[in-house]
N, C-alpha and C positions, 0 to 999 in steps of 0.2 A: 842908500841906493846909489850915489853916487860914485863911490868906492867901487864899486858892482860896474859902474858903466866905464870908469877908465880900468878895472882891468879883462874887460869886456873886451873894450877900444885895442885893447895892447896885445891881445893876441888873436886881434883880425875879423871880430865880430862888429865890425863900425855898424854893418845897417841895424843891428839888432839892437843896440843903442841907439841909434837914430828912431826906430821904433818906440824905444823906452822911453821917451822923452816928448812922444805927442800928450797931447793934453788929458784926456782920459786913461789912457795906461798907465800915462805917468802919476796920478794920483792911485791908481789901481796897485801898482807895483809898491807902492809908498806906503799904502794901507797896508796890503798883505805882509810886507815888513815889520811891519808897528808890531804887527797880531803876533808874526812868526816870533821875533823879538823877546816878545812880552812873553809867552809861553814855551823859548826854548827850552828848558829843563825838564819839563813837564813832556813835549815832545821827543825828550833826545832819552827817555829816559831815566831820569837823575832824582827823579821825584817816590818819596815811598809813599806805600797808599794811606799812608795819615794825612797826606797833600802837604807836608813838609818836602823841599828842594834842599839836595847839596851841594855847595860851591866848594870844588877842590880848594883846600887850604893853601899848596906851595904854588907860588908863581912858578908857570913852564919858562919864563924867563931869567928867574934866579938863579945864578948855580949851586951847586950842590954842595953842602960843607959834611967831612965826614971820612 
């Protein structure tokens, strides 16, 4: 969440960080991460209905030989 709140801060949404960081949102925000987190593949898609998940094989970082 943290990541979240300086690139929040960096293009101008400071109260909404400032918000993120009271004491029950702030755990609330932190929770709903965990969850999204844990079941992004499943959410985003990626999952077949055998409830196996695919993780793309090639790093988007690597370059390309070939």
């Amino acid at each position: 969440m943290e990541v979240f709140r300086h690139l929040y801060a960096a293009v101008g949404f400071r109260r909404l960080v400032a918000i993120s960081r009271w004491f029950g949102i702030s755990h609330l925000l932190e929770l709903g991460y965990h969850l999204f987190a844990k079941n992004r593949l499943r959410l985003t898609g990626r999952c077949n209905p055998d409830g196996t998940c695919k993780v793309p094989q090639k790093s988007l970082l690597a370059p390309e030989h070939g």
